[in-house]
Each structure stands twice: as C-alpha cells, then as structure tokens.
N, C-alpha and C positions, 0 to 999 in steps of 0.2 A: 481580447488577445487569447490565443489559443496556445498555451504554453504546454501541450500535448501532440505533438506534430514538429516538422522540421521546421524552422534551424534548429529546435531544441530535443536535449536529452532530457529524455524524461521516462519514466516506468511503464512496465509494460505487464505481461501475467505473470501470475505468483503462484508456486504450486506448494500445497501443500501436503503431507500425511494425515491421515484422521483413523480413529479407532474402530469405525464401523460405516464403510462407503456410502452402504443402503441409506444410513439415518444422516447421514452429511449430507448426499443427494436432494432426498427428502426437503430438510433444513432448509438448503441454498436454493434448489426451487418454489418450494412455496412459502418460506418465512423473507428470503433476500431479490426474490423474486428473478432467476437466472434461468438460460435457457440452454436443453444440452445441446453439445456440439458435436461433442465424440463422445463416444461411452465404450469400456472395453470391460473385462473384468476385473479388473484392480487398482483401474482409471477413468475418470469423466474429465473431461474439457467441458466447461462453462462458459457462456457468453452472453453478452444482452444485446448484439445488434444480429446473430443466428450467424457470422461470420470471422468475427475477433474474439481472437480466446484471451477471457482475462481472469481466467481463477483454474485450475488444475486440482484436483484433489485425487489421491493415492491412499490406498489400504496396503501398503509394503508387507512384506510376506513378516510374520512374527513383530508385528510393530507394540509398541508398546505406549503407556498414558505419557501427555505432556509431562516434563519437568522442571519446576520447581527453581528461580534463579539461575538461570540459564542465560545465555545471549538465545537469540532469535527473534523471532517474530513480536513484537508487542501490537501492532493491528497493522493489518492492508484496508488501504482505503479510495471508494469507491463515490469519485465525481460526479454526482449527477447531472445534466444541465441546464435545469431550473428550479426555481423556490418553489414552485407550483406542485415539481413533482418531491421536492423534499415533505411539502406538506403534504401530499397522496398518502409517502410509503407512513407518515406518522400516523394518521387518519390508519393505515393499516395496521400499523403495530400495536396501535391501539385495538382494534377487530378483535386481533389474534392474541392477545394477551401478551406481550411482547415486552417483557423486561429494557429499558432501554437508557443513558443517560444523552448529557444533551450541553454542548458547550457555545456559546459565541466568539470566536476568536478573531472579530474586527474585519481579517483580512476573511475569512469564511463562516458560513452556519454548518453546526456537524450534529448529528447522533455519532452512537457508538451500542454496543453491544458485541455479544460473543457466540460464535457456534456450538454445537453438543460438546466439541471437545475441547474448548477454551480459546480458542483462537480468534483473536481480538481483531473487529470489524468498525468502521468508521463509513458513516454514508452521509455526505456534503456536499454543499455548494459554494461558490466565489460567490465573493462580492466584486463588483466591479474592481477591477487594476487601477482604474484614475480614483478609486475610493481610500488605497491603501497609503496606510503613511510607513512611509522612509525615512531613516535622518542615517546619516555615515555610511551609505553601505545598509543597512540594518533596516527592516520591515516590525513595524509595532503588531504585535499580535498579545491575545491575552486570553483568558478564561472566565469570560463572565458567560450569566444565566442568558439562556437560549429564549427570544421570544415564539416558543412554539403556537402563541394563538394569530397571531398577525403569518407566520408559516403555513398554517392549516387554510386560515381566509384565503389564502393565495389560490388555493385550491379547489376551492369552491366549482362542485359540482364536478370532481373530477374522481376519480374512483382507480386506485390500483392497479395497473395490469402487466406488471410487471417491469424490473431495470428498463426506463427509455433506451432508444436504440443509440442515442450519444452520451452516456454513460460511459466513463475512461477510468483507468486505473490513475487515481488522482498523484497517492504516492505512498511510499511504504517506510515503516515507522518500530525500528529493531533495538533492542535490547543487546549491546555492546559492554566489551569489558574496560574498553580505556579511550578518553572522548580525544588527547589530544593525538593519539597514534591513530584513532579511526580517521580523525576529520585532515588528514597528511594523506588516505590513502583512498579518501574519496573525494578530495582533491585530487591527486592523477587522473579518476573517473570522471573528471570535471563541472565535482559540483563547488558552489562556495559557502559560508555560513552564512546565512542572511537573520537569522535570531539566536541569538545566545538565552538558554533557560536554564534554574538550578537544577545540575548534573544533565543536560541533554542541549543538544545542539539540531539545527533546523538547515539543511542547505538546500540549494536551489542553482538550477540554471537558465538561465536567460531572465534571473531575476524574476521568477516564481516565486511564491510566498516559500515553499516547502515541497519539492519532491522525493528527499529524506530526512526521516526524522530518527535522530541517534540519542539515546540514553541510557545512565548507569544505574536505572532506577534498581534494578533486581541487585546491584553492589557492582564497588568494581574490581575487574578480576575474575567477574563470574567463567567458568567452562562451558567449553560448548555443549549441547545436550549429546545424549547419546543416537548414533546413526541410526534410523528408523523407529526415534519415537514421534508420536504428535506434534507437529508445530511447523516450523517452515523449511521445504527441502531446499528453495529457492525463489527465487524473482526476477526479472526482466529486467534491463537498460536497453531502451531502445534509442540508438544514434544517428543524424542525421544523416549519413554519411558512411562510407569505408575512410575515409582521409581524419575525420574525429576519432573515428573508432580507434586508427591504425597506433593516431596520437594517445589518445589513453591507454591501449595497451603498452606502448612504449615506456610510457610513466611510472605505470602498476610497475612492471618487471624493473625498471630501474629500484625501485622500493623490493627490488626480490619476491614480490607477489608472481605464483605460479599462474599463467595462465593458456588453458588448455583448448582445443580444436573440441567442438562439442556440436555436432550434424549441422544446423546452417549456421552458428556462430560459435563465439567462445563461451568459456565459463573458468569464472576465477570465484575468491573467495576473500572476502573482508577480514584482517585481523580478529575478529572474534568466531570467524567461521560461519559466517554467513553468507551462503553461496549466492552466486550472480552470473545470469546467465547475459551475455555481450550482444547484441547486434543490432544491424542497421533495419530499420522500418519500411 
C-alpha cells in the first residue's frame, strides 16, 4: 500500500531556516544525498526524484541559532523505498564518518541523525502493512535495536548515489505544548491517534503507522521559538482532493484556528505554532 498518494492525507515538503545556507546545502547534498531543484539566494528547493520538492531550506535575513525547549520541529522524515537502499545510505554513513542512531519500530526500520544546525532527520523504511499488528484501533510500534547487518546484506554490491527517486516525505514528527488540545486540532486535519506513547502521540490517515508524530518531550507548555530562528518555518499536508480539503478547513476554523489563502493553497498553524501549509496533490 502506498499510504503517500490519494485517497490519503499525508505530508508533503517541509521547509526550514538554517544558520549558514552554503553549509546546509553542502550537508543535504552530499551527507543526505538530495538533489537541487531551485536554488535562489536565500533559498534551495531540494528533491530526490529532480521534480518533487521535499525539503526547502532558507537563510532568513538576521536569523538566529535554534532554541532550546521550544515546540517545533523534532525531525522530518525521509521514506525510502527499500531495505536495500536503507542499507546503501548506512554503508554511506559509515564512509563518511556519520554520527548516527538507529531504532526498530516493528511497523518500520529507521536511522536518525541531525544537520549542522540541529534539526532532526529520520531516514526509513516500511515493513510490509500485512506485517503490522493492530488491536482497538491502535498499531503496536516500539523501540528496539536496529539489525543493521542483515540491512547492509541487503545491499550487497550496491554503492550510494544518492535519495532513490521514490523516496517521500514519510512523515513529520513536532515538539507541542499540550498533546490533548493538539490531537482535537489535528483531528479537524483528519488525522487519528493510531499509538499512544509516554507524553507523545502517533496519528495517521487511512491507517498509516504515523504521518504525525506529537510530543511534550521538551515540557509542556513550551513557547513557540522566536520568528526567524533555526528550526521549522513549516510543512506540507497534501489532500486528496478540494472536497477533503474544503472539510478540514471547515473543522480547523470551527476550532477558531485561522486559516489563510497562501499562493496555490492554505496555511494555518497548530496550537503550538506550528505552521502548515494546505493543499491538494
């Protein structure tokens, strides 16, 4: 199943701020292996299939370092579409000297790791759908150790050359200040909780493991960072539809959530101030 495509909502590019463009560029091309799209002076558009943009990075005019307990970004994470190429980029990370950690969460295999300016990357694969256990509603997920050498095998004789060209924005994974107000207002956005973890929550639609992942790790209550520093200016919901769309905005604004006309779609913003950019795929 492709839970990245219509009927379903699911994420799309994520743009961020970073402190020095040059050394972010650098970074995402040859450590995360991305290809540019658009490049301006204070902006790159990133992509891995040279067509679909799915990373944005920005140098804002006086930007300043990430902060410290904040809501935002906790990582954006990057689907690959097979083991073979998860074991390539380890085989790479390795090469490159590549600080990196490494979870198994049943329903996925992930890395993780962080750019020059701290902003938290996740690179994984599914496991099959018919593999995932369910019970109520709820997807069993969990954190054990990653078998990275039976990952690498898979790979065998294949050599890095950068994000496959079916590599999607799997899903994104934010730092919130109150889980039961957020998870009210991304339900209007029509996601649902499919894993409850201590202090974060896991939703999905069309029964996805996780296309958002909300937690109160940095406290809760945290503020939102300040305008133009490091970390995430926003992110993408891409909707099957104008008639889905029309319905979630309907919802958002019934909740008093502002939502705005923003060049080909909307942009509204999560109780914690995490912006979201609206539209149809």
């Amino acid at each position: 199943m492709n839970f990245h495509k219509a009927p379903y909502t699911y994420t799309g590019e994520v743009h961020l701020n970073v402190l020095d463009l040059n050394r972010a560029v650098k970074f995402y091309k040859e450590v995360i292996g991305f290809k540019v799209l658009v490049e301006a002076a204070d902006k790159v558009v990133l992509t891995a299939d040279g067509k679909t943009p799915l990373l944005i990075i920005e140098q804002p005019e006086n930007v300043t370092p990430k902060e410290a307990h904040k809501s935002g970004l906790y990582h954006f994470a990057l689907l690959l579409p097979t083991r073979a190429d998860l074991g390539a980029i380890i085989k790479h990370f390795i090469q490159h000297n590549v600080r990196i950690g490494a979870s198994d969460h049943l329903v996925s295999e992930a890395l993780y790791l962080s750019d020059p300016d701290g902003n938290g990357i996740e690179i994984y694969i599914d496991r099959d759908p018919g593999v995932w256990s369910w019970n109520n509603g709820k997807v069993a997920m969990s954190t054990d150790p990653l078998d990275g050498e039976s990952i690498v095998a898979e790979s065998a004789g294949r050599t890095w050359e950068g994000l496959p060209v079916g590599t999607v924005m799997g899903h994104v994974h934010l730092h919130v200040a109150n889980l039961p107000e957020t998870e009210t207002f991304y339900n209007a956005l029509g996601f649902e909780v499919v894993t409850n973890y201590p202090q974060a929550l896991f939703m999905s639609n069309g029964k996805y493991h996780h296309h958002i992942g909300l937690n109160t790790w940095n406290g809760e209550g945290v503020s939102r960072p300040t305008a133009g520093s490091v970390g995430l200016q926003s992110y993408t919901l891409i909707y099957p539809n104008e008639t889905v769309l029309k319905e979630a905005i309907t919802k958002v604004e019934a909740l008093d959530g502002k939502v705005e006309l923003d060049g080909s779609g909307f942009m509204t913003e999560d109780p914690s101030g995490n912006r979201i950019s609206l539209r149809v795929g």
